[in-house]
PQR file of N, CA, C, O and H, with PARSE charges and radii, in Angstrom:
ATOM      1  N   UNK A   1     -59.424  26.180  22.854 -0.4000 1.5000
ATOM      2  CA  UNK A   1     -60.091  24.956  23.251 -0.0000 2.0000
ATOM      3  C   UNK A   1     -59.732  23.896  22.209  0.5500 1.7000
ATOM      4  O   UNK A   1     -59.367  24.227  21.081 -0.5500 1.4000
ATOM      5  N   UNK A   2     -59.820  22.828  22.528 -0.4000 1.5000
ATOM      6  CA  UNK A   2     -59.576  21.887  22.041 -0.0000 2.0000
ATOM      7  C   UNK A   2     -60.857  21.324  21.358  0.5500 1.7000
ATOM      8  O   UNK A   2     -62.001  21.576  21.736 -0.5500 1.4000
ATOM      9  H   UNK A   2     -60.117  22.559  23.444  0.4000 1.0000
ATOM     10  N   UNK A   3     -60.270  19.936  19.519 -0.4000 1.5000
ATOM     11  CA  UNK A   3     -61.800  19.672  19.395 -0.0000 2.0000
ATOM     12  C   UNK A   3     -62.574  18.896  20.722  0.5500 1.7000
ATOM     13  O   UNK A   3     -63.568  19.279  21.338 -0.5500 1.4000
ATOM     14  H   UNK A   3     -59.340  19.731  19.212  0.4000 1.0000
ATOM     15  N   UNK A   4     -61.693  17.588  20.942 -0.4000 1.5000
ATOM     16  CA  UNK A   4     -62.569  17.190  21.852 -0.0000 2.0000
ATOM     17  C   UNK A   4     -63.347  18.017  23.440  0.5500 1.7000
ATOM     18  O   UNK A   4     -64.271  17.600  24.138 -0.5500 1.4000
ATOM     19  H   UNK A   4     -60.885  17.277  20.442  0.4000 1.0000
ATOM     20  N   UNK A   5     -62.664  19.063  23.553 -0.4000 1.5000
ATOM     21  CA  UNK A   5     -63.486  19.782  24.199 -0.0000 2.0000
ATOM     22  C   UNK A   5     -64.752  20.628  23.844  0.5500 1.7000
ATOM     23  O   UNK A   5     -65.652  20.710  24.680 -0.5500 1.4000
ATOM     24  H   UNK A   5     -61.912  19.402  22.986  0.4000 1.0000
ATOM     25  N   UNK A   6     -64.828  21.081  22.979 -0.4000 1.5000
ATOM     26  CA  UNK A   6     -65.781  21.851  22.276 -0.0000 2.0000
ATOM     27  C   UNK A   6     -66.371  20.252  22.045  0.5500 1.7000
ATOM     28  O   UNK A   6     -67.391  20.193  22.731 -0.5500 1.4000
ATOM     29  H   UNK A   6     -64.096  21.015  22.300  0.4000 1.0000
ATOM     30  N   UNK A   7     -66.198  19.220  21.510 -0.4000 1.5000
ATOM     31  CA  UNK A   7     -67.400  18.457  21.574 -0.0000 2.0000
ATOM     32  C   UNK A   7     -67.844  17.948  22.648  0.5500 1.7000
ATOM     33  O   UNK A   7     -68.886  17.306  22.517 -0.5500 1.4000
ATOM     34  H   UNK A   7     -65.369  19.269  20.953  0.4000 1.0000
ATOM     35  N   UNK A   8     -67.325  18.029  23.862 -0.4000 1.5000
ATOM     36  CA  UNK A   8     -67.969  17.726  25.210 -0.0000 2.0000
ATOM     37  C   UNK A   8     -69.183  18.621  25.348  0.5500 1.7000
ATOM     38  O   UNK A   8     -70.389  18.386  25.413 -0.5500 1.4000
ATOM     39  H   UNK A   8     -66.479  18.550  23.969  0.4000 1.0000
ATOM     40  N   UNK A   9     -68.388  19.829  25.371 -0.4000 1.5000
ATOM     41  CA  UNK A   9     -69.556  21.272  25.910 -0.0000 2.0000
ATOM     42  C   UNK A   9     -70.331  21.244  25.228  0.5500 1.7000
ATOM     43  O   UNK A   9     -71.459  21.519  25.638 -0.5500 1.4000
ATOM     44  H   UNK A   9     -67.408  20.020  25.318  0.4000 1.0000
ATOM     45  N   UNK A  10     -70.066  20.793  23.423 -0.4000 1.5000
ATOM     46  CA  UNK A  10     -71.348  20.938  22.907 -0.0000 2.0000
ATOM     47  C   UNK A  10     -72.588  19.698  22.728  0.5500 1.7000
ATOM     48  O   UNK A  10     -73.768  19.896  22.439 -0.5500 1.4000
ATOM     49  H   UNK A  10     -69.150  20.570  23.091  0.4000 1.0000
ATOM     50  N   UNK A  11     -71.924  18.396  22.993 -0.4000 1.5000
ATOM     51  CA  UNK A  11     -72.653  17.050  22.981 -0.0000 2.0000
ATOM     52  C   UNK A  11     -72.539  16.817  21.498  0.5500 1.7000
ATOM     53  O   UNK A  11     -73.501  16.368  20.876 -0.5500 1.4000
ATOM     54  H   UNK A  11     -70.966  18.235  23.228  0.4000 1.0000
ATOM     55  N   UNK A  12     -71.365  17.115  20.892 -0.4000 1.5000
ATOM     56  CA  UNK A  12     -71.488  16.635  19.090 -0.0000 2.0000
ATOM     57  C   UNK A  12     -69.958  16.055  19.352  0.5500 1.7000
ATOM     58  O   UNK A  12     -69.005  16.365  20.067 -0.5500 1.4000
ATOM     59  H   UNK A  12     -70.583  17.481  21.398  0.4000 1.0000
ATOM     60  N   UNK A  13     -70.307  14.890  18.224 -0.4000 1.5000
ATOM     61  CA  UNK A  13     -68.757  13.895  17.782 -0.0000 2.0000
ATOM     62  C   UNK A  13     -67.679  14.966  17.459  0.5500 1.7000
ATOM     63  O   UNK A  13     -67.667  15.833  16.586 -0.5500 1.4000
ATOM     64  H   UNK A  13     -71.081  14.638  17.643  0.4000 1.0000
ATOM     65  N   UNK A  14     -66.880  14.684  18.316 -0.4000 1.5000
ATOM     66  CA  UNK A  14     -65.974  15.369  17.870 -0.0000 2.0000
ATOM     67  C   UNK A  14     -65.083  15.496  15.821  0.5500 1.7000
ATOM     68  O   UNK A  14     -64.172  16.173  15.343 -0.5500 1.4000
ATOM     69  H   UNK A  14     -66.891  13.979  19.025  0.4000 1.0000
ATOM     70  N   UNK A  15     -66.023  14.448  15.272 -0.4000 1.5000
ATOM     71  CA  UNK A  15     -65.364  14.530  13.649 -0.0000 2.0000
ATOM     72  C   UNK A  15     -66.177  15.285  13.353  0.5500 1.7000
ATOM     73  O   UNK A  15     -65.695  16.232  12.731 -0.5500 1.4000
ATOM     74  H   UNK A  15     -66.763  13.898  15.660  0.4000 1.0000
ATOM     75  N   UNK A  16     -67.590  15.363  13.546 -0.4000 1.5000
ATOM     76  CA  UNK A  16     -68.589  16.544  13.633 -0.0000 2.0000
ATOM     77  C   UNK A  16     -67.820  18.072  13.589  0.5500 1.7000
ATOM     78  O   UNK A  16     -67.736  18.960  12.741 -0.5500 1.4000
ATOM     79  H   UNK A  16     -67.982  14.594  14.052  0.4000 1.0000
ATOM     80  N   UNK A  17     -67.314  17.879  14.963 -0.4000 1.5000
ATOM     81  CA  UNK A  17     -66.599  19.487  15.255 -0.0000 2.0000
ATOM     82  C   UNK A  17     -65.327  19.492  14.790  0.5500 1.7000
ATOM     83  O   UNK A  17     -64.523  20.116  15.482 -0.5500 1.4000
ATOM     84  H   UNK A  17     -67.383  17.158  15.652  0.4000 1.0000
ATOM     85  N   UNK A  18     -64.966  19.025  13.912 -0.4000 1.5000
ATOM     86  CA  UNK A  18     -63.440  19.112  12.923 -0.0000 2.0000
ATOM     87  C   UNK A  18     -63.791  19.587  11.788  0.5500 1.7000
ATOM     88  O   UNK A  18     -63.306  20.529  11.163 -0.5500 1.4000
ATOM     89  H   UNK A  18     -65.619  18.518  13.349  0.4000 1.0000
ATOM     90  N   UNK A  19     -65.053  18.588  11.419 -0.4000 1.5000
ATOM     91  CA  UNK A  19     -65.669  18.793  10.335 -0.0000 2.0000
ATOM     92  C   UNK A  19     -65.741  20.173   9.915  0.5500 1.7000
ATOM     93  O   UNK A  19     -65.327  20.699   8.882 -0.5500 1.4000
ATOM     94  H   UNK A  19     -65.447  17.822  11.927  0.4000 1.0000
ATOM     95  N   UNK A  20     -66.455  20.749  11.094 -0.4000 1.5000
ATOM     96  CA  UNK A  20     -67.209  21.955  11.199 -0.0000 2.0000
ATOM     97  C   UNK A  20     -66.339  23.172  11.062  0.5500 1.7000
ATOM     98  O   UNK A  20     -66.642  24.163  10.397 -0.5500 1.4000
ATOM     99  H   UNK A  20     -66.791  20.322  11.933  0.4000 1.0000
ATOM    100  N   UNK A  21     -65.006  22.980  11.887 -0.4000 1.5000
ATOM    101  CA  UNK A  21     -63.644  23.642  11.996 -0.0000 2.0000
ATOM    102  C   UNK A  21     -63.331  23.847  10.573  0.5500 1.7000
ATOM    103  O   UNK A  21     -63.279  25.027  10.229 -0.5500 1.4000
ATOM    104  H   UNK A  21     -64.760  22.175  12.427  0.4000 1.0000
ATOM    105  N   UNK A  22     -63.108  22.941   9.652 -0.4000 1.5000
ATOM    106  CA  UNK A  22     -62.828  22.524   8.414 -0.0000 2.0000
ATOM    107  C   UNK A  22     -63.328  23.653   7.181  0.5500 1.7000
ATOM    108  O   UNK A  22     -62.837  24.501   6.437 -0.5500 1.4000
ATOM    109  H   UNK A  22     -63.150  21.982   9.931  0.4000 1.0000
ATOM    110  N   UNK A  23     -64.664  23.031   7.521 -0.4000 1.5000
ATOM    111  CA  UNK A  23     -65.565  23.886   6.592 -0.0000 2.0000
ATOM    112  C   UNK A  23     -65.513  25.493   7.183  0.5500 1.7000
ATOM    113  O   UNK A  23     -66.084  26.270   6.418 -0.5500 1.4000
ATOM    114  H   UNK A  23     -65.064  22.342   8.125  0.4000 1.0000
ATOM    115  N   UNK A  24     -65.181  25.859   7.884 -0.4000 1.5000
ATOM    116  CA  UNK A  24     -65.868  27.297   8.721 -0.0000 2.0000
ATOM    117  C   UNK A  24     -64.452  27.997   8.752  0.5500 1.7000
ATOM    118  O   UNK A  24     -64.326  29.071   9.340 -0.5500 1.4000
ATOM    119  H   UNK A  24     -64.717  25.228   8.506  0.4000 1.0000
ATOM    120  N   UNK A  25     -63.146  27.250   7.976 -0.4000 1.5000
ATOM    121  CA  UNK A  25     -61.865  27.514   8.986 -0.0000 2.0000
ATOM    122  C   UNK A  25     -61.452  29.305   8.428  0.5500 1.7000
ATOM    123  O   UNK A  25     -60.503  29.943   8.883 -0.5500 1.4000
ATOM    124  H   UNK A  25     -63.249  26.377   7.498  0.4000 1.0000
ATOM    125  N   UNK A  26     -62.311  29.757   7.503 -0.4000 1.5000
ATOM    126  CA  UNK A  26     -62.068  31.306   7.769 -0.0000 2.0000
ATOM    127  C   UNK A  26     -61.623  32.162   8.923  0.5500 1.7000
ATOM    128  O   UNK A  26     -60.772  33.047   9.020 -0.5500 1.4000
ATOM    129  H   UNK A  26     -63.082  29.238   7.133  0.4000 1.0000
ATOM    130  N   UNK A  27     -62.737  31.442  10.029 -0.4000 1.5000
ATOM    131  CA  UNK A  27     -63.247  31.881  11.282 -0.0000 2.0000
ATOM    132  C   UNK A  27     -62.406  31.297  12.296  0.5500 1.7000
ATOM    133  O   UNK A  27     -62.582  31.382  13.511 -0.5500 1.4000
ATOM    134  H   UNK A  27     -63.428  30.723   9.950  0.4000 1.0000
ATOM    135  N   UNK A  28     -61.620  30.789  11.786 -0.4000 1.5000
ATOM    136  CA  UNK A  28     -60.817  29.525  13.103 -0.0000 2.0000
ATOM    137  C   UNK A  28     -59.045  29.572  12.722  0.5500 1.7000
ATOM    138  O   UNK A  28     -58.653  29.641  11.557 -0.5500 1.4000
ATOM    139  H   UNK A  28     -61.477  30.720  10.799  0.4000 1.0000
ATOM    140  N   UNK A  29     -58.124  29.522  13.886 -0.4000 1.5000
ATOM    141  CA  UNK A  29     -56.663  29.176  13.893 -0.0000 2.0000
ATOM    142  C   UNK A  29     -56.970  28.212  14.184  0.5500 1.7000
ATOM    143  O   UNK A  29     -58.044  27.936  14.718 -0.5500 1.4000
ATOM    144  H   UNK A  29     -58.442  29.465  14.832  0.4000 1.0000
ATOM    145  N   UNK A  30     -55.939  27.334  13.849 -0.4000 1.5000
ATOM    146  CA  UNK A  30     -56.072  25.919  14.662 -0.0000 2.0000
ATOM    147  C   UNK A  30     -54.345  25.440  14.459  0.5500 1.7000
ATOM    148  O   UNK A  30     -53.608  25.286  13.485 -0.5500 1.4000
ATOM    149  H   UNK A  30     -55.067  27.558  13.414  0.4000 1.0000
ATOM    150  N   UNK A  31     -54.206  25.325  15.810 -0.4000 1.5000
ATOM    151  CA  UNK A  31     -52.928  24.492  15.799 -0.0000 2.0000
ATOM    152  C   UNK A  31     -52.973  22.918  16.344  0.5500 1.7000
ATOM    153  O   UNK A  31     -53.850  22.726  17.185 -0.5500 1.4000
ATOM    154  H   UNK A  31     -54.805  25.451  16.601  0.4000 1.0000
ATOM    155  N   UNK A  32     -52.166  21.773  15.995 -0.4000 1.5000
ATOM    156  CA  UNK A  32     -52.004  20.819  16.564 -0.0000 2.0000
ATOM    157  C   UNK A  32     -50.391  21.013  17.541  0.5500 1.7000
ATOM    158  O   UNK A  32     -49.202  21.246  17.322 -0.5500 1.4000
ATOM    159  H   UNK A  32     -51.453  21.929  15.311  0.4000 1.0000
ATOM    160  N   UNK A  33     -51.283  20.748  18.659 -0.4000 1.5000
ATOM    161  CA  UNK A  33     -50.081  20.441  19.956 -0.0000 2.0000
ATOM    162  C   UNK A  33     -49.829  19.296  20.351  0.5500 1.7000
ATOM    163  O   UNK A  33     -50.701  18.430  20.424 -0.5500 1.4000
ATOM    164  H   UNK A  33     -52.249  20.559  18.837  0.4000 1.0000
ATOM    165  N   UNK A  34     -48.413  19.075  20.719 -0.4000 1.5000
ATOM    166  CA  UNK A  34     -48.131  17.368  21.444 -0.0000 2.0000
ATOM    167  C   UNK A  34     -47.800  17.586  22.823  0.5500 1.7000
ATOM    168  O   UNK A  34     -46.734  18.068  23.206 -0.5500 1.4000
ATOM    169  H   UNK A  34     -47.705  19.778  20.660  0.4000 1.0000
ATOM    170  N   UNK A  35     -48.734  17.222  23.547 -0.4000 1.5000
ATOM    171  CA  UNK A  35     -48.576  17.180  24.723 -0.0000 2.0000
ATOM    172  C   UNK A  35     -47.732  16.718  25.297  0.5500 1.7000
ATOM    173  O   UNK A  35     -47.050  17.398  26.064 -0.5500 1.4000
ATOM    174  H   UNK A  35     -49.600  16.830  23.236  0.4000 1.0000
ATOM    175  N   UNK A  36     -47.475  15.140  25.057 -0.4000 1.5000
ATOM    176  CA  UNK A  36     -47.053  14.093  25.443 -0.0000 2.0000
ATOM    177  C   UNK A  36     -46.631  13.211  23.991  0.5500 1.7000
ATOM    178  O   UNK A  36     -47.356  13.264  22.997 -0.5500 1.4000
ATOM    179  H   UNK A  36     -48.029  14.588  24.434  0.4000 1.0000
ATOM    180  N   UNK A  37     -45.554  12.529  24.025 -0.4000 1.5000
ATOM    181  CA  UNK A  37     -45.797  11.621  22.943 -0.0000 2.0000
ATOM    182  C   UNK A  37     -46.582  11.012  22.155  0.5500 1.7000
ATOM    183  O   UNK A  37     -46.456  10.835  20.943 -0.5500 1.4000
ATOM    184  H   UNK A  37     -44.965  12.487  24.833  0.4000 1.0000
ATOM    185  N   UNK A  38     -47.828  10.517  23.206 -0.4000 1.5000
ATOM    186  CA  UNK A  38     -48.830  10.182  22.613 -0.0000 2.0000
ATOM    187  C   UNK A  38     -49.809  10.684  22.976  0.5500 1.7000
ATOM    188  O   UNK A  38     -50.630  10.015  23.604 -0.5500 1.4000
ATOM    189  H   UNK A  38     -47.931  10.661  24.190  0.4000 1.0000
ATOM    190  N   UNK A  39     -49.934  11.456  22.812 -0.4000 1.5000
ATOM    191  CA  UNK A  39     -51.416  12.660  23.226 -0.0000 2.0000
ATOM    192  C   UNK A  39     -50.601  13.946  22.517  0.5500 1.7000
ATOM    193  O   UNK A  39     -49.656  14.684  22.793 -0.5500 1.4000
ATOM    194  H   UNK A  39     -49.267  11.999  22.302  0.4000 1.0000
ATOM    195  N   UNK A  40     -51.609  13.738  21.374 -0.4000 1.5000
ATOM    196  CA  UNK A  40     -51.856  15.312  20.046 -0.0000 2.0000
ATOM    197  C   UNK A  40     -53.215  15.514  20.379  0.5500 1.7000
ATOM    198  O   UNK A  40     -54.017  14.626  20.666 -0.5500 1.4000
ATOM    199  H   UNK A  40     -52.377  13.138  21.149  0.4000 1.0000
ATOM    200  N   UNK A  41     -53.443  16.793  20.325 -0.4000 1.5000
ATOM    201  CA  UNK A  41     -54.789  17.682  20.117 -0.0000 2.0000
ATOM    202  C   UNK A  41     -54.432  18.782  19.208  0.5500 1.7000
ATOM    203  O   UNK A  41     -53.299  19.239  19.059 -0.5500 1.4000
ATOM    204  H   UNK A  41     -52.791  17.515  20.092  0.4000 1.0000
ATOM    205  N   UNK A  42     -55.782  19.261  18.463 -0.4000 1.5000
ATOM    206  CA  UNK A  42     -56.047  20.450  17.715 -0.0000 2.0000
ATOM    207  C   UNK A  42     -56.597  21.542  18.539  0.5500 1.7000
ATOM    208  O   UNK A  42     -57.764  21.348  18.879 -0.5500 1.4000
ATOM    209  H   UNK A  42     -56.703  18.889  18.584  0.4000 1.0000
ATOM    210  N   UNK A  43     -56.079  22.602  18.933 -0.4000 1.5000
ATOM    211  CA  UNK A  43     -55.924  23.835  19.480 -0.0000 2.0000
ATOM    212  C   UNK A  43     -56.856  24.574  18.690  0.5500 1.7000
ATOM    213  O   UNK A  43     -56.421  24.604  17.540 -0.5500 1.4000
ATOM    214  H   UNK A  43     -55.131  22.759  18.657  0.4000 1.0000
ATOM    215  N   UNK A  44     -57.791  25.100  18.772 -0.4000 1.5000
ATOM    216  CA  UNK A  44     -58.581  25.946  18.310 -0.0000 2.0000
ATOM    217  C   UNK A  44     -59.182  27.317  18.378  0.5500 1.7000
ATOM    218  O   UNK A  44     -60.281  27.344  18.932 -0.5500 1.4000
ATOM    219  H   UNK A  44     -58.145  25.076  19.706  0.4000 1.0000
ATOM    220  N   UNK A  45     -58.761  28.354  17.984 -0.4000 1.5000
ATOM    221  CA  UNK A  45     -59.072  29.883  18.418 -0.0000 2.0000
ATOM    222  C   UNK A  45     -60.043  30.559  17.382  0.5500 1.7000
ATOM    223  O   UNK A  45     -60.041  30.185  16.210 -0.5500 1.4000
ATOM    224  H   UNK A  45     -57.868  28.332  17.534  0.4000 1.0000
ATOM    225  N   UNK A  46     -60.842  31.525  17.813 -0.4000 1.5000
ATOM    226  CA  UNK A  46     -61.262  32.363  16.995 -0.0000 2.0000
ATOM    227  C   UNK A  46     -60.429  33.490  16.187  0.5500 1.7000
ATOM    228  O   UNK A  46     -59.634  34.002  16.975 -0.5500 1.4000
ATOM    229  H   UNK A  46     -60.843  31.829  18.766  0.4000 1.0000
ATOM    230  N   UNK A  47     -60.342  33.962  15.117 -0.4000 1.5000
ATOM    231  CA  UNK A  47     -59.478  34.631  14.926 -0.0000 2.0000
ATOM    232  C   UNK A  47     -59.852  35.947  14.908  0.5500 1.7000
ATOM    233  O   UNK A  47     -59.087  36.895  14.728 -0.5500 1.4000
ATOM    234  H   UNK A  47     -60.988  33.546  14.477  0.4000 1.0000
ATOM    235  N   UNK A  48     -61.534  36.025  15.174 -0.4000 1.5000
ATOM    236  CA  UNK A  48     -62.027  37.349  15.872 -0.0000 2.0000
ATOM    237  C   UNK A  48     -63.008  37.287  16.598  0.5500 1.7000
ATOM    238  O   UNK A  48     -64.134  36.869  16.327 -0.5500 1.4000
ATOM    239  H   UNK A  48     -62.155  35.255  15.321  0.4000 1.0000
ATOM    240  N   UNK A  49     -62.491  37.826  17.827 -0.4000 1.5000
ATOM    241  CA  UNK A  49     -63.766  37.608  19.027 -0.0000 2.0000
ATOM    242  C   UNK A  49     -64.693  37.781  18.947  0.5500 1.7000
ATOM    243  O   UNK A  49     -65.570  37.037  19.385 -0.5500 1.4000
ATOM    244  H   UNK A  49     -61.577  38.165  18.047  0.4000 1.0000
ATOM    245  N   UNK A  50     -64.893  38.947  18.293 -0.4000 1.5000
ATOM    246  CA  UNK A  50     -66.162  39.547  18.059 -0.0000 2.0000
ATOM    247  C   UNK A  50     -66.858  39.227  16.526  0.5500 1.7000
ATOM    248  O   UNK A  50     -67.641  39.963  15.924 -0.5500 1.4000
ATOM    249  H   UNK A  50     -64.180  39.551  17.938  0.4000 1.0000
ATOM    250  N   UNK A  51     -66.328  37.900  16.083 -0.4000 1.5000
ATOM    251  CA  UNK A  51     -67.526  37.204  15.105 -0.0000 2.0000
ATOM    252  C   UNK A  51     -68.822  36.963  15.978  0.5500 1.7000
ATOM    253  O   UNK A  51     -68.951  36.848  17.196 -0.5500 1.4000
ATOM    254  H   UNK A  51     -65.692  37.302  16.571  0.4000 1.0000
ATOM    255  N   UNK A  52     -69.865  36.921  14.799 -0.4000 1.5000
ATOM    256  CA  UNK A  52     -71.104  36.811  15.400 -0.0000 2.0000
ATOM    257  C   UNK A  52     -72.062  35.888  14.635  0.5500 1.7000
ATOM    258  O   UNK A  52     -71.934  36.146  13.438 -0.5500 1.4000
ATOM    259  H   UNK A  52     -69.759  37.014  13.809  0.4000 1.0000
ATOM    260  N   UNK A  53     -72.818  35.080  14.796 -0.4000 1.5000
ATOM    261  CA  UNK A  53     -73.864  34.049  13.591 -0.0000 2.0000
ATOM    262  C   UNK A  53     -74.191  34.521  12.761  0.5500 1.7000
ATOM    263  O   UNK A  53     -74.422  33.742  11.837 -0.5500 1.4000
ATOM    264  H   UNK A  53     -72.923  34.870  15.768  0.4000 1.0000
ATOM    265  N   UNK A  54     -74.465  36.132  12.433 -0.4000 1.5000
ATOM    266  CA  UNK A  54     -74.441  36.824  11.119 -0.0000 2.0000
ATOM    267  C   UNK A  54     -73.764  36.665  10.241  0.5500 1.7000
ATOM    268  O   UNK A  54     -74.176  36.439   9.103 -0.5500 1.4000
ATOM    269  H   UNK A  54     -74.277  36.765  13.184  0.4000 1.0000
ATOM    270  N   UNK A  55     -71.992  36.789  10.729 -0.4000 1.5000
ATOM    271  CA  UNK A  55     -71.244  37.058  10.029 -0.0000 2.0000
ATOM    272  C   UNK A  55     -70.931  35.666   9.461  0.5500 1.7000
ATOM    273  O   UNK A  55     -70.436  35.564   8.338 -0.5500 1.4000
ATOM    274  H   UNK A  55     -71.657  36.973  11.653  0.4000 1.0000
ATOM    275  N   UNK A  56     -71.302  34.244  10.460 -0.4000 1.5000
ATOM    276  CA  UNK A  56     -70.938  33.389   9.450 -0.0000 2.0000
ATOM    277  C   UNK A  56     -71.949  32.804   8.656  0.5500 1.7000
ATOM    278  O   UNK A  56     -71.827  31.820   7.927 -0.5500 1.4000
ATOM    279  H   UNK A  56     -71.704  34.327  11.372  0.4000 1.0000
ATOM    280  N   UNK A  57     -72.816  33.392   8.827 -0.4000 1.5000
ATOM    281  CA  UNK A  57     -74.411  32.979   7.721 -0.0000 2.0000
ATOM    282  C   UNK A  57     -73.928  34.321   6.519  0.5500 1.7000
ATOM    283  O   UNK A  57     -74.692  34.516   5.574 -0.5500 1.4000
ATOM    284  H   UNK A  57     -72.915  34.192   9.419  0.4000 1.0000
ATOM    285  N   UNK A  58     -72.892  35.015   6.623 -0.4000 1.5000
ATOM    286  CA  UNK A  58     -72.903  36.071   5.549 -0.0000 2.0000
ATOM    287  C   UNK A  58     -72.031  35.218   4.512  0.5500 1.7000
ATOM    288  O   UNK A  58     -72.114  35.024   3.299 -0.5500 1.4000
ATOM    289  H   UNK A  58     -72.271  34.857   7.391  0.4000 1.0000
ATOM    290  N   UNK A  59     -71.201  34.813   5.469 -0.4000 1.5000
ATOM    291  CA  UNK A  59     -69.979  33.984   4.901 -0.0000 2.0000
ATOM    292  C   UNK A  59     -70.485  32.562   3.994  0.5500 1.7000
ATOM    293  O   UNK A  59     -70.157  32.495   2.809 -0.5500 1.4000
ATOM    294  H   UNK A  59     -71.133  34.970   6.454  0.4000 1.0000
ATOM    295  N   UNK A  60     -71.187  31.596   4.542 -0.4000 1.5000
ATOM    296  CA  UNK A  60     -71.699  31.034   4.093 -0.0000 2.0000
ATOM    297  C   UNK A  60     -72.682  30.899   2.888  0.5500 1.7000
ATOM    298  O   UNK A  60     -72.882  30.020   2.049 -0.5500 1.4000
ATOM    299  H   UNK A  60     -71.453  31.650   5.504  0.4000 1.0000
ATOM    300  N   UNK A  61     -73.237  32.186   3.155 -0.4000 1.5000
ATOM    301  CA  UNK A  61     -74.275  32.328   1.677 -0.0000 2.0000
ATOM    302  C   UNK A  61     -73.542  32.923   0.065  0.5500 1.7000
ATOM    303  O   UNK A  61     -73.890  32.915  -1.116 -0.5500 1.4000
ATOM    304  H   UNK A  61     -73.074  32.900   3.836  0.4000 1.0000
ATOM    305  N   UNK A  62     -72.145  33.491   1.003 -0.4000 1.5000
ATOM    306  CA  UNK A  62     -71.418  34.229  -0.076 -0.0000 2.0000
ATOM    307  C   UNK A  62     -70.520  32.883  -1.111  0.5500 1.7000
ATOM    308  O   UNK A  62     -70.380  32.939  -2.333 -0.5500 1.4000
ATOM    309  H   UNK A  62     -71.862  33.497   1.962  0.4000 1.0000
ATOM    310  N   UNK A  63     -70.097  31.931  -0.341 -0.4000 1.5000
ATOM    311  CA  UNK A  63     -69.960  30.724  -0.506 -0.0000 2.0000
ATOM    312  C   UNK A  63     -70.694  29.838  -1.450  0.5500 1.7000
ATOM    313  O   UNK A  63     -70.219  29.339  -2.469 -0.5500 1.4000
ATOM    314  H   UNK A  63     -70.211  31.886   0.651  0.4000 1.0000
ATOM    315  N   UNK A  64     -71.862  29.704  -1.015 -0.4000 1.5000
ATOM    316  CA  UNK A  64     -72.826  29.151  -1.423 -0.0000 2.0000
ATOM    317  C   UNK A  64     -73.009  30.184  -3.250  0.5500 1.7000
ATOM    318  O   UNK A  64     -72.907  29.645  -4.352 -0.5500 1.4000
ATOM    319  H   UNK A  64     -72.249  30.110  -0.187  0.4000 1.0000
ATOM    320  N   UNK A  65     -73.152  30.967  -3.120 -0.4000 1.5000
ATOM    321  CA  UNK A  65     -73.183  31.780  -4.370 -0.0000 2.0000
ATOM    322  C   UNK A  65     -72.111  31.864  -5.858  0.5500 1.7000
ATOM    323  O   UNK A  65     -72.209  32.052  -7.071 -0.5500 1.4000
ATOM    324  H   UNK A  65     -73.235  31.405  -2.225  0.4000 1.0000
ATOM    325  N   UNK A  66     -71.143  31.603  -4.877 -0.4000 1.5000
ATOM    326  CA  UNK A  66     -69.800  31.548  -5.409 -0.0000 2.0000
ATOM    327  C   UNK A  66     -69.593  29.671  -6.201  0.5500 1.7000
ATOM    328  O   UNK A  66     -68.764  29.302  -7.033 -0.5500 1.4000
ATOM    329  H   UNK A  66     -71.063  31.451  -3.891  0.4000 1.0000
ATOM    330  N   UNK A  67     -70.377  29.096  -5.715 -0.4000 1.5000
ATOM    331  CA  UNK A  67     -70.637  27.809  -6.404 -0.0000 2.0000
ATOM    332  C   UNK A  67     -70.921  27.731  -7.060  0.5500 1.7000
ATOM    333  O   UNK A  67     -70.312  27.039  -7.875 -0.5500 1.4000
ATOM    334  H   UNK A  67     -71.050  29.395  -5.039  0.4000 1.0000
ATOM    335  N   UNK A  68     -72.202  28.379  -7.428 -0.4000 1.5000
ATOM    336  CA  UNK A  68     -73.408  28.120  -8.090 -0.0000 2.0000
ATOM    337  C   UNK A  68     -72.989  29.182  -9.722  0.5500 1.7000
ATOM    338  O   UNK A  68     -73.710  29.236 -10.718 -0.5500 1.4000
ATOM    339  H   UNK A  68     -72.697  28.941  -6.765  0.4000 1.0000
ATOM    340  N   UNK A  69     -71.482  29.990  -9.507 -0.4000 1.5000
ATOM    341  CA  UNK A  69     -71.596  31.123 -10.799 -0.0000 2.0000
ATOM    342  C   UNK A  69     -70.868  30.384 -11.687  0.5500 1.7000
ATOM    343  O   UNK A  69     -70.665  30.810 -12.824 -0.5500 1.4000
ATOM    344  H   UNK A  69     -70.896  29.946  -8.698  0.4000 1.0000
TER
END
């Protein structure tokens, strides 16, 4: 999916969901494709299906920890 798609489905700005891509990109491939000359999008995959909100609240806190040493 694309960002601006994932920000349709989800009702968030799509710099929101780059943002988010950005920060999270453990969890994420992302390619940019050219469609057309002038039409680029960022391609976005999971890089495991079976992540789950655990695993990125595990990720995140491990993060968060890793700051703070």
């Amino acid at each position: 999916m694309h960002v601006r798609g994932i920000a349709r489905f989800t009702s968030i700005h799509p710099a929101t969901v780059s943002s988010i891509v950005s920060r999270l990109g453990h969890f994420f491939e992302t390619e940019n494709v050219e469609l057309m000359p002038e039409i680029k999008v960022k391609v976005i995959r999971l890089k495991d299906p079976n992540v789950n909100i655990e695993d990125v609240e595990r990720y995140i806190e491990v993060k968060k920890q890793i700051r703070n040493v």
